[in-house]
C-alpha positions in Angstrom: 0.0 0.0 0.0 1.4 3.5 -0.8 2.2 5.8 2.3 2.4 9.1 2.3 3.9 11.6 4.5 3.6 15.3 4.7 7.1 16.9 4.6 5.4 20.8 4.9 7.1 23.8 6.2 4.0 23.7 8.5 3.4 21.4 11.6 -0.3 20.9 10.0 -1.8 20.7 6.8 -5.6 19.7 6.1 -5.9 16.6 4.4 -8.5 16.7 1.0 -10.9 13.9 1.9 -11.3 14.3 6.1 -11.5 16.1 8.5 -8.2 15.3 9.9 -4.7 16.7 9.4 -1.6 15.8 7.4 1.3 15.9 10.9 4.3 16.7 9.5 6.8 13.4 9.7 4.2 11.5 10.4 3.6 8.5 7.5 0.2 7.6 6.7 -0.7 4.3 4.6 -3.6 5.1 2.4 -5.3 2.8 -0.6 -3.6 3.3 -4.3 -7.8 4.3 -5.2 -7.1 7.0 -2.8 -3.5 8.1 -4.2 -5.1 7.9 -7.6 -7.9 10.1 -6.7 -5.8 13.0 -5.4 -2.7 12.8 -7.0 -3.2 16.0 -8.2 -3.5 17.4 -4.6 -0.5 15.0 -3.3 2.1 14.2 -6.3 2.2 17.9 -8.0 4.0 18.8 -4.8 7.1 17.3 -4.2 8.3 20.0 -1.6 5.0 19.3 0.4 4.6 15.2 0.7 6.8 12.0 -0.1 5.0 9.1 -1.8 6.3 6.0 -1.6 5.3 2.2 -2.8 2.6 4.3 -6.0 2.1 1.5 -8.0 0.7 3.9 -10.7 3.5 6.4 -10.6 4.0 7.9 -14.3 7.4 7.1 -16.1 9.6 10.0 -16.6 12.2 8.8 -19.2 14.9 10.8 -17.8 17.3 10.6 -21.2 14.2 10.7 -23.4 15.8 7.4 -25.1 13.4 4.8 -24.5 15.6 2.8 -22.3 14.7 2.2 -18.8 16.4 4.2 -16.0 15.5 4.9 -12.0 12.8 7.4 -13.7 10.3 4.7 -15.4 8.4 2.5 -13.4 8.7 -0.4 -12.0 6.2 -1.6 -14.7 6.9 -0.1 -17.5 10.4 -1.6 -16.3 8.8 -5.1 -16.9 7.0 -4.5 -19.7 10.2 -3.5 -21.2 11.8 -6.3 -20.1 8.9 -8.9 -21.2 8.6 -7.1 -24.8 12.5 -8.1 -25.2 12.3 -11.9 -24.1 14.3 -11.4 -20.9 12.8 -13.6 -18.2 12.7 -12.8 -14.6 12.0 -14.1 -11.2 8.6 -13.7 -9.4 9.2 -10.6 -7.1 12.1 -8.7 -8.5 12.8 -5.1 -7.1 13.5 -2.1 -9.4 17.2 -2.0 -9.1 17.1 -5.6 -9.8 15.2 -4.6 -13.5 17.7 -2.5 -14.0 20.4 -4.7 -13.9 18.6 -7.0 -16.0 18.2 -3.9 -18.2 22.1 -3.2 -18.4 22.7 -7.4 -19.0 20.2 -7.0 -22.2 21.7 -4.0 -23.7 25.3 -4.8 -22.7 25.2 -8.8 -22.8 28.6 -10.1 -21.6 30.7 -11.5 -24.6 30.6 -15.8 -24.2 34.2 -17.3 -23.9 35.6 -18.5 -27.1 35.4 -22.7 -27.1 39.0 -23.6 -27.1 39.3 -27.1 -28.6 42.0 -29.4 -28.3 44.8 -29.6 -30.5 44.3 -32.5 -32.6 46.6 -35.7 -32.0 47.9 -37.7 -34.5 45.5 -40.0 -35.2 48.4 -41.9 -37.6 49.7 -44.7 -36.1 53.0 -45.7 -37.3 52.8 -49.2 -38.7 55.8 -50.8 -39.0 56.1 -51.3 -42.6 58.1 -47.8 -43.2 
């Protein structure tokens, strides 16, 4: 579940959908239907609140390249990642879809077979 926490210059702040106030510090756990209804309110200021766990946080593609950095989601991360073939445990963190990012665009080059030299397979018969 997402939590938020008000981060405010002020000790209070009144909270959009109660009665009750945002304390400052003080982490709240609320519904993702709840963060998606006032995102607006919470998300368009960072200076004010700290969201953490959004499931539906946007994707800001922070080289505008189309290759997943700490900016995309943790979603869009796996799609990514699915649309390419690369195949990935159950839970998998963010950092962890990043490295598997870095492996796909940067796959390590496979050791060269070395094969062993050849014997003589001539036997010497004594007839020479």
């Amino acid at each position: 579940m997402p939590t938020v926490t008000y981060i405010g210059a002020k000790v209070y702040r009144v909270r959009p959908d109660v009665k009750e106030d945002w304390v400052r510090k003080q982490p709240v756990e609320v519904s993702q239907e709840w963060l998606d209804k006032y995102r607006i309110a919470i998300c368009s200021n960072p200076t004010a609140f700290i969201v953490e766990g959004d499931a539906n946080a946007p994707t800001i593609d922070e080289g505008a390249d189309g290759i997943p950095d700490a900016g995309w989601s943790k979603k869009d991360i796996t799609t990514w990642l699915e649309e390419r073939g690369v195949e990935f445990g159950g839970y998998s963190t963010k950092g962890k879809l990043l490295v598997l990012v870095e492996e796909t665009l940067n796959p390590k080059p496979s050791e060269p077979v070395v094969e062993a030299p050849a014997e003589a397979a001539e036997e010497k018969t004594g007839d020479e």
